[in-house]
N, C-alpha and C positions, 0 to 999 in steps of 0.2 A: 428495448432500445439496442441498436446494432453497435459495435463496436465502432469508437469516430476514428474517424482521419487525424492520427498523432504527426504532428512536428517536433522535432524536437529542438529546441534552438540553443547555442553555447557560445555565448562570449569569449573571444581567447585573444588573450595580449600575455606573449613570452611567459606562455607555460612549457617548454618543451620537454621537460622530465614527466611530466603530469598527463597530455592531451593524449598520448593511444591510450594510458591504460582508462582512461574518462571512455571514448568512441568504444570501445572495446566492451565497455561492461554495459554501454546502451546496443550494440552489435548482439550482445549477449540475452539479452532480452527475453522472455518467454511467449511474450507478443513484442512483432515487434514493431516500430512505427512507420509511418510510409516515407518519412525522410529526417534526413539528418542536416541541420542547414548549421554551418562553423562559420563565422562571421569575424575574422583577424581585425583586430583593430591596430592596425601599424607597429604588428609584431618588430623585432631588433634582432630575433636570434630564430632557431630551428622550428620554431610553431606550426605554422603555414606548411614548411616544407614537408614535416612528418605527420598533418591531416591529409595531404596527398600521396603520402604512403597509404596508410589506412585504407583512406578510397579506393586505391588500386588493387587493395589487397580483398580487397570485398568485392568488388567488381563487377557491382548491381546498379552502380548510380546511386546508393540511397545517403554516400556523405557527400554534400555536396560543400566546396569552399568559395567565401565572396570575401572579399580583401578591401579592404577604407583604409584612410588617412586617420592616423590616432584621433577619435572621439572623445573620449570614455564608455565604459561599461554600459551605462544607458544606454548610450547612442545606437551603441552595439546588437544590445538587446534588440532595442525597438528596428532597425535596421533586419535583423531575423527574423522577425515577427513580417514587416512588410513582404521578405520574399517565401514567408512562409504561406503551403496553403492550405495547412490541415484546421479543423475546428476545434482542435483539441491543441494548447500550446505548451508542451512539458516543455520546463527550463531547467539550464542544467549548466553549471560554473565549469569552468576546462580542468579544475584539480579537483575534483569530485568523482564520484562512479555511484553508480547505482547496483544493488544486489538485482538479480536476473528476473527476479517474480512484479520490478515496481511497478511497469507500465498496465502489467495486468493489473493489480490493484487498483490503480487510478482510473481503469477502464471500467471496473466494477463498481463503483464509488460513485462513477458517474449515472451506471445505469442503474443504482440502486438509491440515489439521490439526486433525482436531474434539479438542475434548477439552480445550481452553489455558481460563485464566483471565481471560486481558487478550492481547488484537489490538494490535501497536501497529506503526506504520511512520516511518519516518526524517522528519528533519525540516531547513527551511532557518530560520535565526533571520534575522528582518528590523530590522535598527538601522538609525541616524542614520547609519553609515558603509556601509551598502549590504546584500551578502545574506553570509550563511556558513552554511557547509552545518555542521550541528552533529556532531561524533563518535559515530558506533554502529557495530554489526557490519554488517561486509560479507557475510552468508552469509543466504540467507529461509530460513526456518522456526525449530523449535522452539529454544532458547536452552540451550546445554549447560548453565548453572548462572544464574541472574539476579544474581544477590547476587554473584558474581564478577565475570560478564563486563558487570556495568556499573560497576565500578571506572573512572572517567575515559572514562567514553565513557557515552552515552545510548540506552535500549531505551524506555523508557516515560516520555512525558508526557500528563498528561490531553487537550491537542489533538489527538494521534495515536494514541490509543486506542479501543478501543473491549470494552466487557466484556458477558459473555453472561448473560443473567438470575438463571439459577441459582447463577452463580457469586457472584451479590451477595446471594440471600439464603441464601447457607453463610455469608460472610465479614462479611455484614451491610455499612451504609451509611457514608457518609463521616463522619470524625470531629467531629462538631458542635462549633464553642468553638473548632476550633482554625482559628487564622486562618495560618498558616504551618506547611507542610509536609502539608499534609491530604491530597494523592496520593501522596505519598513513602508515608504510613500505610497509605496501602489499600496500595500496590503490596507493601510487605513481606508486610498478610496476605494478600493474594492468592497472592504466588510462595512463603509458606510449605506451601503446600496444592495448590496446580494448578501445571503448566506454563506458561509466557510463552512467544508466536509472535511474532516480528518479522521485517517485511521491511525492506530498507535502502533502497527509492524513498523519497526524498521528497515524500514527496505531502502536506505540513500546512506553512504559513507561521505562523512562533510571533514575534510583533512583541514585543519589547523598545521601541518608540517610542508604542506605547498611551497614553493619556490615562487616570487615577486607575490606577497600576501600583498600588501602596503607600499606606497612610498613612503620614503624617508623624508620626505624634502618637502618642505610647507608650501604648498601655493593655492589663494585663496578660488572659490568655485564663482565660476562666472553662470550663473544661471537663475533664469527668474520663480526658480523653486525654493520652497524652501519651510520646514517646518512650521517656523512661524507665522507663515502665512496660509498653511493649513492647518491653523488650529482654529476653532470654533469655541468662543466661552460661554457661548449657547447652549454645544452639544452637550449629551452626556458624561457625567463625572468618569465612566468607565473608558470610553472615548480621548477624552482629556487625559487622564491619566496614561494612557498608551503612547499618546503624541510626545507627553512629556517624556517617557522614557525613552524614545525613540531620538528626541531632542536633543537631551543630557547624556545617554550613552555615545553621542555621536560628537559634544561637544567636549567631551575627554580626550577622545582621538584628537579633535582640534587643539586644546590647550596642548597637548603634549608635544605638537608639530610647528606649534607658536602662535597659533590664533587664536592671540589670547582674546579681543576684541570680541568673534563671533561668541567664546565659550561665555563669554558673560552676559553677552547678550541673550544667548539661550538662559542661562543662569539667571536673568531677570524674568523674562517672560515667563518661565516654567516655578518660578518660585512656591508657585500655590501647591505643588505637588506633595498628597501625603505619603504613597506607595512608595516611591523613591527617592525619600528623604535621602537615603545613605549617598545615592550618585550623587543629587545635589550639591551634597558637602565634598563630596570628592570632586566634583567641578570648580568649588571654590578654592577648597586647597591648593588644589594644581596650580589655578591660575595666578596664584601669591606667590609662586616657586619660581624660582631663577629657570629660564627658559631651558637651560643645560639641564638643568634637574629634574624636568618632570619625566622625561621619557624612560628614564631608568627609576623613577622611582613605581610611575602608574605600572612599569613590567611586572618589578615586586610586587605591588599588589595585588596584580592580572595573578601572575603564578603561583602566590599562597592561596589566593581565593581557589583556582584550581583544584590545590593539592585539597583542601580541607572540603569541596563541593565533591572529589572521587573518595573520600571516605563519609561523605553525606552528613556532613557540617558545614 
């Protein structure tokens, strides 16, 4: 199989400390892709401005910028995806970069496993306390089950992915409206339907230290997606069990922001869960906590979990 026609597509809403050195280390590439599409979603500060630096400075055409009215991320996404025209769609977050060798990897991946829904490869998370190589399988190729073998350990993030054309228009686009957990969404339809490829290099840097990670400011998500309503108590126990983490990691961010309403209602639905018992109860904790309290207390517990998961505890 000949090497596909890579897109590469990047969500950017006011990264402007972040977005050259992102363009830059996909510029950097060892293969490199036939286009680069930046899709500003109603940037406020120097975003937009300094992706047409870039572009100028490369001076091939191949970063190309399209400018919208604030969507969301999703929006974004799938808005790149439609002006993109490669068969191959590596994604890739505006405060991210990739080490120089990924695109080849996910090239070979593909030609050494045709047939998968999502390419994805290992990854190093970059914080305030240095580098930590994040949890995934140690084995390349096809992924004996996804919805299992990523119980506590990571196969797929939108920065080390990359999905094949067709595969997004069986599963269709990212979930518009929803402003947390929107890859978690696709990755489930995806691996309900195709197989998932992963290698274990590291080859994607995922920065926890970005500037505008989150908003601060609660407002509820206007969109007819939504975990609950893809979850199946048909499906598989392995299955289920992913939906619900995917559920209750996302209704923590909620309770901490004040929705407390959705967190418990996640908190009802997903109660059957035995893998992640321990979120569960910190979903409900939260949501008992003075509204002031939560967001400083779940930080505490975001940063000891940290410290104790980089000395492998």
């Amino acid at each position: 199989m000949h090497d596909p026609f890579i897109s590469v597509i990047v969500p950017l809403y006011n990264k402007e400390r972040e977005i050259a050195g992102t363009l830059r280390s996909v510029l950097a590439q060892t293969l490199r892709p036939q286009e680069i599409i930046v899709v500003d979603d109603g940037s406020t500060d120097r975003s937009a401005s300094i992706v047409e630096i870039v572009a100028a400075e490369e001076g091939r055409g191949l970063v190309r910028l399209v400018r919208q009215p604030n969507a969301g991320e999703c929006a974004a996404r799938n808005r790149a995806i439609a002006e993109a025209g490669g068969d191959l769609i590596a994604l890739l977050d505006a405060d991210d970069e990739w080490e120089p060798g990924f695109l080849e990897e996910i090239a070979s991946l593909r030609r050494e496993y045709p047939g998968c829904g999502v390419y994805s490869t290992g990854f190093t998370v970059i914080s305030h306390d240095g580098r930590f190589p994040a949890p995934g399988p140690d084995r390349r190729g096809v992924v004996d089950n996804f919805f299992r073998d990523s119980a506590h350990r990571y196969i797929s993030i939108p920065s080390a992915s990359a999905i094949p054309r067709e595969v997004l228009d069986d599963v269709g686009g990212f979930p518009e409206g929803m402003k947390i957990g929107g890859d978690l969404y696709m990755w489930i339809k995806i691996a309900r339907r195709w197989p998932v490829c992963f290698s274990p290099a590291r080859l994607c840097r995922y920065s926890k230290v970005a500037s505008n990670r989150s908003s601060a400011i609660y407002t509820p998500e206007r969109t007819p997606f939504s975990f609950e309503a893809l979850y199946d108590p048909a499906a598989p126990i392995e299955e289920r069990e992913f939906i619900a983490r995917a559920a209750l990691g996302k209704a923590l961010v909620l309770s901490a922001k004040g929705g407390t309403e959705e967190a418990a209602r996640a908190a009802r639905t997903f109660s059957f869960t035995r893998t992640y018992r321990r979120t569960l109860r910190k979903v409900r904790v939260l949501n008992a906590l003075p509204v002031a309290w939560r967001t400083p207390v779940l930080n505490f517990y975001n940063r000891l979990a940290w410290l104790l998961a980089k000395k492998g505890l």
